[in-house]
MIMAR-8935 format. One record per residue: residue in one letter; y, z negated, x of N, C-alpha, C, O in turn. Coordinates in steps of 0.02 Angstrom, whole numbers, padded with zeros to 5 digits, always signed. Atoms other than C-alpha are relative to their C-alpha. Layout:
BEGIN
AYZXYZXYZXYZX;...
END
This chain:
BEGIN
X+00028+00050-00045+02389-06214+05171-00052+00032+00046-00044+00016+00105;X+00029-00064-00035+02267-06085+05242+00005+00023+00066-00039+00030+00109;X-00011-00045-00038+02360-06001+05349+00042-00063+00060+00076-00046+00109;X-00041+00048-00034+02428-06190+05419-00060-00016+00046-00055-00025+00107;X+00058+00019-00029+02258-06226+05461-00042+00033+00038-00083+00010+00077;X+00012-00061-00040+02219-06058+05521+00039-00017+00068+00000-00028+00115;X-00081+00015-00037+02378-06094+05635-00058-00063+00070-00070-00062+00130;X+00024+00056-00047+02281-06256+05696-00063+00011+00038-00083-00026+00083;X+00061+00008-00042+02119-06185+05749+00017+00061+00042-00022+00079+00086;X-00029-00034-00052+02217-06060+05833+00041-00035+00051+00058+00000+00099;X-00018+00047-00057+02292-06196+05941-00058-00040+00035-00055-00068+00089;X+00064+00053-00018+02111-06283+05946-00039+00054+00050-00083+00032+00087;X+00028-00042-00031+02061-06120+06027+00043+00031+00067+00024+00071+00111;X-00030-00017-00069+02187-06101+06155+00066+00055-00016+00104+00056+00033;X-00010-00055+00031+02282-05954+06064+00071-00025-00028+00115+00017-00037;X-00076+00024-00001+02439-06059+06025+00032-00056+00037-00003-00107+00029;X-00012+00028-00041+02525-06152+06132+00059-00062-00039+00113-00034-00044;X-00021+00042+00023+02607-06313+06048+00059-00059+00056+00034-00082+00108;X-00028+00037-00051+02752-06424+06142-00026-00084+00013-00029-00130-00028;X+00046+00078+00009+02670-06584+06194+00050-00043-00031+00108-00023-00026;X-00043+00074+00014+02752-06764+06112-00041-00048+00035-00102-00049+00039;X+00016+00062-00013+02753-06929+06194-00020-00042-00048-00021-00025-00107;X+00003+00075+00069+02714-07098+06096-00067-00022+00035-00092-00020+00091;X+00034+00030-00024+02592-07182+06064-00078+00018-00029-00124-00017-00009;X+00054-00043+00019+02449-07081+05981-00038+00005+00071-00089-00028+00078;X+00025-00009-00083+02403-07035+06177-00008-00054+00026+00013-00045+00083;X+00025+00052-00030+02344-07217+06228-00050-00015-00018-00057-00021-00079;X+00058-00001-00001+02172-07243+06259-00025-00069-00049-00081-00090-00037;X+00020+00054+00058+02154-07389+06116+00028+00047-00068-00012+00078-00103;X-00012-00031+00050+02266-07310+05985-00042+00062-00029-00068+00065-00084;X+00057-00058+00032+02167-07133+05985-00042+00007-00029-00047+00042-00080;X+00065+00022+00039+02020-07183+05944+00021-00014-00079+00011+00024-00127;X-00012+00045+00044+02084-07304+05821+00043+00059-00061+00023+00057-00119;X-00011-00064+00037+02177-07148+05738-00044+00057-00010-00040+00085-00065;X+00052-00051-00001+02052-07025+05761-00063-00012-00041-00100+00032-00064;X+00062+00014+00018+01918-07123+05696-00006-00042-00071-00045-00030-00117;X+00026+00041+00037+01945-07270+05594+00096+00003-00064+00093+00024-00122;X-00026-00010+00032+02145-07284+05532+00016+00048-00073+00003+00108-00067;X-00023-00064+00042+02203-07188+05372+00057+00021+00040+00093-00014+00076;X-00067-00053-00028+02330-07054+05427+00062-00024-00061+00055-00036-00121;X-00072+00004+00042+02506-07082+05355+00021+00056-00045+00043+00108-00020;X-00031-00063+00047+02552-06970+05207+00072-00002+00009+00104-00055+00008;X-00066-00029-00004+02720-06874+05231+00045-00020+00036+00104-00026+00019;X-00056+00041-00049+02791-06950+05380-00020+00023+00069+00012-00003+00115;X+00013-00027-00069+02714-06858+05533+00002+00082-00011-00027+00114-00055;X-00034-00062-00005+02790-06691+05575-00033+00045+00015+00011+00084+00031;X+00019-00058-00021+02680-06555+05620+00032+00044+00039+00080+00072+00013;X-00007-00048-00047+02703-06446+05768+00041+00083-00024+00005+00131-00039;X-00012-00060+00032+02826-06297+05711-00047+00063+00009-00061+00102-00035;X+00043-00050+00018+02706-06182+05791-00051+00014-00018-00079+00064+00003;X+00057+00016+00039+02565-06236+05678+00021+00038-00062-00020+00048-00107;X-00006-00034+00076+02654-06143+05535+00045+00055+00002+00097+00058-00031;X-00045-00052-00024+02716-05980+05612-00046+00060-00057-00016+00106-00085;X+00030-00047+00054+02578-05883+05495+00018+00014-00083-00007-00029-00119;X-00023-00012+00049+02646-05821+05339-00059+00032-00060-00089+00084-00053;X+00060-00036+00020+02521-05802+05197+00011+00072-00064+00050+00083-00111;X+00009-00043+00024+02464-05649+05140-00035-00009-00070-00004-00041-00112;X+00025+00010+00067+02328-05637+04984-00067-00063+00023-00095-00078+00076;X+00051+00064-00025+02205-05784+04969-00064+00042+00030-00093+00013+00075;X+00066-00010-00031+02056-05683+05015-00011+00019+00062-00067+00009+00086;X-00013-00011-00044+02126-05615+05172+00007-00057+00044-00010-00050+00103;X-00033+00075-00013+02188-05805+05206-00054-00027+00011-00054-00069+00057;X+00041+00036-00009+02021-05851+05183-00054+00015+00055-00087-00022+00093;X+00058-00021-00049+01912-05741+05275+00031-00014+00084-00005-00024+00134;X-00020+00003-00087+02041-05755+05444-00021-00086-00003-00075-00104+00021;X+00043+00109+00001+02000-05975+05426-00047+00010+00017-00067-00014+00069;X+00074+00015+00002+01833-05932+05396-00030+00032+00072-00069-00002+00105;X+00004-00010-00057+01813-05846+05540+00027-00028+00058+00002-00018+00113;X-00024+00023-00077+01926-05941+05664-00045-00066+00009-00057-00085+00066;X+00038+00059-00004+01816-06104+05617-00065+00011+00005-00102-00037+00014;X+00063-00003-00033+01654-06009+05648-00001+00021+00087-00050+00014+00124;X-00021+00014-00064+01733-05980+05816-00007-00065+00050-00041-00083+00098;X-00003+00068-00020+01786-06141+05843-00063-00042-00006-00073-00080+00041;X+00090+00018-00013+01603-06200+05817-00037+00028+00036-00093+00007+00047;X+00065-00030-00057+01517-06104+05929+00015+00013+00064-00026+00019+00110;X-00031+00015-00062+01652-06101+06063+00001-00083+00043+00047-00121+00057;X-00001+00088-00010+01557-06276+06131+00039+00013+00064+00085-00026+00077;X-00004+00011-00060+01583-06203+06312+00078+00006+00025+00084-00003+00085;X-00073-00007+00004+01794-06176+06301+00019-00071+00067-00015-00120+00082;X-00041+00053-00014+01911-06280+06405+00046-00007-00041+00092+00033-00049;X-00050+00021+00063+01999-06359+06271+00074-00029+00025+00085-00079+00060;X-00087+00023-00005+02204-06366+06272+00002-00077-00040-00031-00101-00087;X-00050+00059+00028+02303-06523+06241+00018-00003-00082+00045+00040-00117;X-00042+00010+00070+02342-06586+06075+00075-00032+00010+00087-00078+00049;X-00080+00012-00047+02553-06593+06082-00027-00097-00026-00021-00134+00023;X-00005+00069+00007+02508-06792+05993-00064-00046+00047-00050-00098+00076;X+00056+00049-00020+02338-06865+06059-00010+00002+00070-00029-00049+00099;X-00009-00004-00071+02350-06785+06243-00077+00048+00021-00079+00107+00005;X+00046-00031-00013+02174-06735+06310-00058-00006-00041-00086-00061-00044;X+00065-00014+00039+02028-06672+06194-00044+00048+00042-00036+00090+00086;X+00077-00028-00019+01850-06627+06216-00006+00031-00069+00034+00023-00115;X-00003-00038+00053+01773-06510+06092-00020-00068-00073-00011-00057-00133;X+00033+00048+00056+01700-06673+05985+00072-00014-00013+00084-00003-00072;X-00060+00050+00016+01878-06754+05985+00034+00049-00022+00086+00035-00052;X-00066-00044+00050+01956-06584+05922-00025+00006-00072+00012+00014-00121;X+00055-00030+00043+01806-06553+05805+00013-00078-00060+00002-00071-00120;X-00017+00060+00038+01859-06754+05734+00058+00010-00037+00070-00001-00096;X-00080-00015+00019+02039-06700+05732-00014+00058-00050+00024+00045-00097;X+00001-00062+00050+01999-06537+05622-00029-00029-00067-00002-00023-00122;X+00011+00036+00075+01902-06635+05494+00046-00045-00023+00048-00040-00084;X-00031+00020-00005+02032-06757+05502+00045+00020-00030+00062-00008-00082;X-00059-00019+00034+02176-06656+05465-00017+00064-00074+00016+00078-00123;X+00009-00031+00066+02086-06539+05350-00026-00023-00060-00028+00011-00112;X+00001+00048+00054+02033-06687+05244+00052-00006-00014+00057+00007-00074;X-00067+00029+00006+02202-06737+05248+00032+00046-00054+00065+00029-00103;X-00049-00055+00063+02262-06563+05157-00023+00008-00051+00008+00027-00101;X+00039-00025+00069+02118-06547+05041+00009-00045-00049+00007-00025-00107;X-00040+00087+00037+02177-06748+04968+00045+00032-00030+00059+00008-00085;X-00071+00012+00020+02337-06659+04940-00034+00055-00074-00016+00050-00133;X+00035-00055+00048+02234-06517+04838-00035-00024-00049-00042+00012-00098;X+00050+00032+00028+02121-06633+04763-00075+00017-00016-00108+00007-00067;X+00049-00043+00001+01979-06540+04814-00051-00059+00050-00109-00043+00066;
END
C-alpha cells in the first residue's frame, strides 16, 4: 500500500500524469460534500492505473521514499497543483484534504 500512496503524492506533485474522468465528483456541490463531509465508498471506486505503477521493494525502502515524498508535498505550498483525473481542479488545501482522505481510507483497511 506504500508504494500506492507513494504513487499518489507523486501525482499530487506533478510527477505523474493521471487520465482525467468525467462525472460527477467535479461539481462544485458534490466536491466538497465528498471531500469533506460524505464517507468514501469501500471497494467500488477504481483508482487511476497510474497510481499503482510502483512495485514494492522492502518495507523500509517503501517507507523512507513516502516519507519523503509527503515531506515534499508539505512544504511544496508554492507548486501549481495538477488536476485530480476525479475532482477536477485542486489547490494545495484541497489536495492536502484528498491525501488524508484517501490515506485514512487505506489505513481502515489496515486497521491502523
Amino acid at each position: 500500500m506504500l508504494t500506492h500512496l507513494s504513487d499518489s503524492l507523486r501525482q499530487m506533485l506533478g510527477e505523474i500524469q493521471a487520465a482525467p474522468r468525467g462525472g460527477l465528483l467535479r461539481w462544485p456541490v458534490i466536491k466538497p460534500l465528498m471531500m469533506y463531509w460524505l464517507p468514501w465508498p469501500r471497494g467500488r471506486v477504481k483508482g487511476s492505473p497510474e497510481l499503482f505503477r510502483t512495485l514494492p521493494s522492502s518495507w523500509n525502502e517503501d517507507l523512507a521514499t513516502f516519507t519523503s515524498l509527503l515531506d515534499r508535498f508539505a512544504a511544496d505550498t508554492g507548486l501549481t497543483w495538477p488536476e485530480h483525473p476525479a475532482f477536477g481542479s485542486m489547490t494545495h488545501e484541497s489536495w492536502g484534504r484528498f491525501a488524508y482522505r484517501h490515506f485514512d481510507h487505506h489505513l481502515r483497511q489496515f486497521g491502523a
